[in-house]
NUDOVO-782866 format. One record per residue (C-alpha): residue number from 1; residue in one letter; x, y negated, z negated. Coordinates in steps of 0.02 Angstrom, whole numbers. Layout:
N
REC    nr   rest       xx       yy       zz
REC   NUM      A        X        Y        Z
...
This chain:
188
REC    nr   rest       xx       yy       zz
REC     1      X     4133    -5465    -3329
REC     2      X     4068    -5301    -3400
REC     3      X     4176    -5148    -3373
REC     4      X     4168    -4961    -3413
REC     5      X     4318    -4869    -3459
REC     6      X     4307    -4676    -3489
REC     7      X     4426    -4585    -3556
REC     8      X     4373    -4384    -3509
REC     9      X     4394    -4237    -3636
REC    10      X     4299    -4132    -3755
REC    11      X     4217    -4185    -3914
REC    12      X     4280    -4053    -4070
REC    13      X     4442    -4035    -4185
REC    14      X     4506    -3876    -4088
REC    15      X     4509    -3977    -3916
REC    16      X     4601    -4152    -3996
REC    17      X     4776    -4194    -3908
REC    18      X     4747    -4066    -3803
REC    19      X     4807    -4076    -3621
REC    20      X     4639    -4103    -3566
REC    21      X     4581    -4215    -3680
REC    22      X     4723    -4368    -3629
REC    23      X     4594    -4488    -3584
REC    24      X     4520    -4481    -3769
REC    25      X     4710    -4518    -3817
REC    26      X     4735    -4658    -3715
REC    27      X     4560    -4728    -3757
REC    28      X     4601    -4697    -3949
REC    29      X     4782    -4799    -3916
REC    30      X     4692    -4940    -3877
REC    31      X     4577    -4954    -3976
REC    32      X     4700    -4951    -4123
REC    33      X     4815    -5070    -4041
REC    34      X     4637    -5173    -4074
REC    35      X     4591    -5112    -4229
REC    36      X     4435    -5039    -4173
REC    37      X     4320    -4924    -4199
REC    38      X     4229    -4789    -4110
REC    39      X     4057    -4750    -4163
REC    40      X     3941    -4605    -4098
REC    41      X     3816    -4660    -3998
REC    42      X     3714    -4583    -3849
REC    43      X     3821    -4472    -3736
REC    44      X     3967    -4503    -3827
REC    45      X     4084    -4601    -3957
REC    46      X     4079    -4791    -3916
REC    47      X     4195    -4966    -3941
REC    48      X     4176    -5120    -3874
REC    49      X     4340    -5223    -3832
REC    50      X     4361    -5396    -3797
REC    51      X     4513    -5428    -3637
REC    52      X     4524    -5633    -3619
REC    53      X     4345    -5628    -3568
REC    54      X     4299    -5461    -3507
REC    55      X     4204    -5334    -3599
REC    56      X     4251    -5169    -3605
REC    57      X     4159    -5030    -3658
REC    58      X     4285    -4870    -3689
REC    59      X     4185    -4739    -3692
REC    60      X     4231    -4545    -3751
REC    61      X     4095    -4444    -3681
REC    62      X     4008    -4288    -3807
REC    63      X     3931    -4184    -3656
REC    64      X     4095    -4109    -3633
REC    65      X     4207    -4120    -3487
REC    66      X     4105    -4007    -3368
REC    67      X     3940    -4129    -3402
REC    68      X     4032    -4323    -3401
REC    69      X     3938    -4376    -3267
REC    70      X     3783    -4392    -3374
REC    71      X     3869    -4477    -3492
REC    72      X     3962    -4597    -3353
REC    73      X     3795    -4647    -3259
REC    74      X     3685    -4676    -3444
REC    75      X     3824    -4784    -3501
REC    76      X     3830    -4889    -3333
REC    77      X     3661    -4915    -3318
REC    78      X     3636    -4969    -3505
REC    79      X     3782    -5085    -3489
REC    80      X     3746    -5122    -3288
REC    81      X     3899    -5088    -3252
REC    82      X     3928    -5081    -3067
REC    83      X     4038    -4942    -2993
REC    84      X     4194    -5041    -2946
REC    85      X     4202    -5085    -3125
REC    86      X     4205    -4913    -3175
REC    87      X     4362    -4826    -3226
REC    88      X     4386    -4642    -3253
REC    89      X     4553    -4577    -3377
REC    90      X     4592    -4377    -3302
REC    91      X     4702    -4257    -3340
REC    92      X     4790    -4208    -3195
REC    93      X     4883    -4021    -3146
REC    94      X     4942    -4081    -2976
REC    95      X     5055    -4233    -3047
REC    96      X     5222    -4195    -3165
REC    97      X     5203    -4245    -3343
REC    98      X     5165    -4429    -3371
REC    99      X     5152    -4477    -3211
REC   100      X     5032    -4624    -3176
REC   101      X     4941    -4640    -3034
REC   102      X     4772    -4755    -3017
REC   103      X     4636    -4726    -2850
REC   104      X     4513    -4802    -2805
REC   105      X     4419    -4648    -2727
REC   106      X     4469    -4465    -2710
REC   107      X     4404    -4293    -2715
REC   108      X     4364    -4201    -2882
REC   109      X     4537    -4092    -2847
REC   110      X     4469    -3953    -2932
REC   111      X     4434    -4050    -3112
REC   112      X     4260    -4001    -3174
REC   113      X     4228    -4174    -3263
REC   114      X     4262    -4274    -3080
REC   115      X     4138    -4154    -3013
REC   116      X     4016    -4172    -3123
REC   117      X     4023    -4378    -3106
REC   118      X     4037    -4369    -2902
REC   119      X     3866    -4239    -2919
REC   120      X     3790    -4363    -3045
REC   121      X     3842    -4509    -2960
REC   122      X     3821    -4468    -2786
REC   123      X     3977    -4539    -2746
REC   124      X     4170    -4517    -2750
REC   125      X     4205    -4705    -2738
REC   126      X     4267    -4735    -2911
REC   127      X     4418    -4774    -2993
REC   128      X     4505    -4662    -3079
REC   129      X     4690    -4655    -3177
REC   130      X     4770    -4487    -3156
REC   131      X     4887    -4423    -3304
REC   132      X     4990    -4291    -3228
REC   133      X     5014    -4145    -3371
REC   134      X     5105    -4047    -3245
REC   135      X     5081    -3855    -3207
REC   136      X     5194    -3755    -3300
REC   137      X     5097    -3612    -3331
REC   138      X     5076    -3434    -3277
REC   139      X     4939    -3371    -3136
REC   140      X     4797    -3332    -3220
REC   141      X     4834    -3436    -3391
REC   142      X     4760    -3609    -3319
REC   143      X     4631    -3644    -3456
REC   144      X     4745    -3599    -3586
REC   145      X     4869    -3706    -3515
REC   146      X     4740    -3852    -3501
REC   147      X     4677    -3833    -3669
REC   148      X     4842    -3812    -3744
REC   149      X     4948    -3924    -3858
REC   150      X     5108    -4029    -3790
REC   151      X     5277    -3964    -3769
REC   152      X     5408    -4038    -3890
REC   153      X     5487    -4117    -3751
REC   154      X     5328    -4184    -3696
REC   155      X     5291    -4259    -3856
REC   156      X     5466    -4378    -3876
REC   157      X     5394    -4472    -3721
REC   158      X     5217    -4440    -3723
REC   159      X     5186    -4609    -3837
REC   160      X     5269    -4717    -3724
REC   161      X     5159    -4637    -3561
REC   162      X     4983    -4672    -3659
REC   163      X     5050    -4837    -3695
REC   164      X     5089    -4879    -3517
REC   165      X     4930    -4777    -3458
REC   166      X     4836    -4933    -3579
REC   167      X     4932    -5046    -3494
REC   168      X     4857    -4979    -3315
REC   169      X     4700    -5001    -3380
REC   170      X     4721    -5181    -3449
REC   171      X     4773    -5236    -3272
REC   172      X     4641    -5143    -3176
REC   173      X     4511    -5263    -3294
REC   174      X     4626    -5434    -3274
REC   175      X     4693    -5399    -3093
REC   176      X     4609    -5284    -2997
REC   177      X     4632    -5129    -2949
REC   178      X     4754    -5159    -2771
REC   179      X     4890    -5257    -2878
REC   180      X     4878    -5144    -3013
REC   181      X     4896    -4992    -2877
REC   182      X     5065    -5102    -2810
REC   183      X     5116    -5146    -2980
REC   184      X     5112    -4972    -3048
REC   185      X     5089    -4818    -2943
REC   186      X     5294    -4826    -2880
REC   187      X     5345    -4837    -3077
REC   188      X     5396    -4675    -3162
């Protein structure tokens, strides 16, 4: 089976390990873990995984956060990829700092790169694997915030919570997304 996996950020040196851009993190963790290699294709940077025999295309889309759907539909269409194979890697204000949390549907919650796939898609029925980065920031300094670099705090255990979040992801392809929900959303 065929799945996409899409870690969300922005394309550019000023926006890497970023707050934002933690699905690009997670996607790039595994990908080393499997010595691979992303190369740029259409809508985005590209590698193809092998996972006992699934395919997984990990995709880290170039249209920028606020335009992923476009990216997200081209990539499941060219791959026909069906929507409950589809997994989406967020940034998340409204969780603490490396929490975990996997859905199988949900609203956009205010993140312009959900929006733009539920507009392009039509649809809010997708998975999706919420990295908390918490919300310790001042009113009015949100997108600094966002697009800001880790705490030093956050950093000692921020390896260990992309690790795990590649872990989520394995399962999601090998056992589906309910267990994986039971398996993983209670951990901390």
């Amino acid at each position: 089976m065929n799945y996409l996996i899409v870690g969300l950020g922005n394309p550019g040196p000023e926006y890497q390990h970023t707050r934002h851009n933690i699905g690009f993190d997670i996607l790039d963790d595994m990908a080393q873990d499997e010595k691979l290699q992303f190369t740029d294709r259409r809508y985005g940077a590209v590698a193809d995984m092998r996972l006992k025999n699934h395919s997984l295309t990990l995709l880290k889309p170039a249209t920028f956060m606020n335009l992923s759907g476009h990216a997200v539909r081209y990539w499941m269409q060219a791959e026909k990829i069906p929507l409950e194979r589809v997994l989406i890697l967020v940034d998340d204000l409204a969780l603490p700092f490396g929490s975990l949390r996997l859905k199988p549907r949900g609203s956009d919650a205010g993140h312009n790169g959900l929006k733009h796939i539920q507009e392009t898609l039509g649809t809010d029925n997708y998975a999706r694997l919420r990295f908390g980065i918490g919300n310790e920031f001042n009113r009015g300094h949100q997108v600094d915030y966002v697009l800001g670099g880790w705490t030093e705090q956050q950093l000692e255990t921020l390896p260990e919570r992309i690790r795990l979040a590649g872990e989520i992801v394995r399962s999601f392809c090998l056992a589906g997304i309910q267990r994986s929900m039971n398996d993983y959303n209670k951990r901390e």
